[in-house]
TORRO-259246 format. One line per field, with one value per residue (C-alpha): y, z, x. Coordinates in steps of 0.1 Angstrom, whole numbers, padded with zeros to 4 digits. Each point is the difference from the previous one (the first is absolute). Layout:
# TORRO-259246
c2 (Y;...)
c3 (Z;...)
c1 (X;...)
# end
This chain:
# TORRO-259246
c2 (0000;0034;0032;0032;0039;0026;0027;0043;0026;0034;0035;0004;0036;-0007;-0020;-0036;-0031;-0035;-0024;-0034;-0026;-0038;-0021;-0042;-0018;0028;0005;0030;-0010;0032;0038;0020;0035;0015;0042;0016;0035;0020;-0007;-0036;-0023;-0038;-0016;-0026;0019;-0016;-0021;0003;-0002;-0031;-0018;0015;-0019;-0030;-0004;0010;-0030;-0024;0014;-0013;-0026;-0011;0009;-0023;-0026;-0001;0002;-0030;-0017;0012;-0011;-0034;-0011;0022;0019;0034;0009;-0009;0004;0027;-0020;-0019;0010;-0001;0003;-0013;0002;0034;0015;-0012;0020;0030;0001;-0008;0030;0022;-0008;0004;0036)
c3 (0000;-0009;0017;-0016;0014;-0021;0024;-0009;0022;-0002;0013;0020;0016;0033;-0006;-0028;-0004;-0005;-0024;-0013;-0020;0007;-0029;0008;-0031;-0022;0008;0025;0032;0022;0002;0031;0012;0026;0009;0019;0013;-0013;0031;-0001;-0012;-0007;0002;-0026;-0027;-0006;0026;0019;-0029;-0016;0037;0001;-0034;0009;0030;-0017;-0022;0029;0017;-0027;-0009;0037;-0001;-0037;0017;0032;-0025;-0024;0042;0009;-0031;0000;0029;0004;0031;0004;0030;0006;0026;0006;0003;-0030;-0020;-0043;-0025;-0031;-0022;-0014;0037;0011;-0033;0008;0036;-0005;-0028;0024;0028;-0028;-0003)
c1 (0000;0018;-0013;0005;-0006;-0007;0007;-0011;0005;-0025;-0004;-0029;-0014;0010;0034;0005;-0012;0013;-0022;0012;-0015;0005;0006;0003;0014;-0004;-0043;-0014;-0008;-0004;0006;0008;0008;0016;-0008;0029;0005;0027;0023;-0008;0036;0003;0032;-0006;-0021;-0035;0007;-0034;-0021;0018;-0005;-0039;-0006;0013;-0018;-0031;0003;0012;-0033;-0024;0015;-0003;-0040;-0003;0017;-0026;-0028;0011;0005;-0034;-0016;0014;-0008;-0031;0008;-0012;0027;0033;0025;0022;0031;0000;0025;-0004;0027;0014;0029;-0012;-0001;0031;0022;-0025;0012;0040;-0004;-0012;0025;0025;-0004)
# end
């Protein structure tokens, strides 16, 4: 699975903004954006927007995979401490820890 960023960077009235688009294997996933104020620095540039997409997509990915659960075995509530992941979740989150 290859993960791409395509990262922009904008003026806004009060101060810029950080968008970036998520691209796995070459098709759009997600788009996020992050507003800071004119005194506002990052260290690693886009760093905080590239980690909100990713967990954005771990997060529903998660909620797909309790539905397909739910749905299979035709529970309507699950427990809190059962844990759901995949292959797909797993690269999402060493990504994100990456950057």
């Amino acid at each position: 699975m290859k993960i791409e960023f395509e990262n922009r960077s904008r003026s806004t009235r009060s101060g810029f903004a950080h968008d970036t688009k998520v691209y796995i294997d070459g098709q759009f996933e997600i788009s996020t954006s992050a507003h800071y104020l004119n005194r506002t620095w990052e260290s690693y540039a886009f760093q905080s927007v590239m980690k909100q997409a990713l967990h954005l997509l771990i997060d529903a990915e998660k909620e797909q995979l309790k539905a397909e659960y739910k749905q299979q075995t035709g529970r309507k509530r699950i427990s809190k401490d059962m844990t759901f992941t995949n292959e797909r979740i797993e690269l999402l989150t060493k990504k994100r820890q990456e950057l």
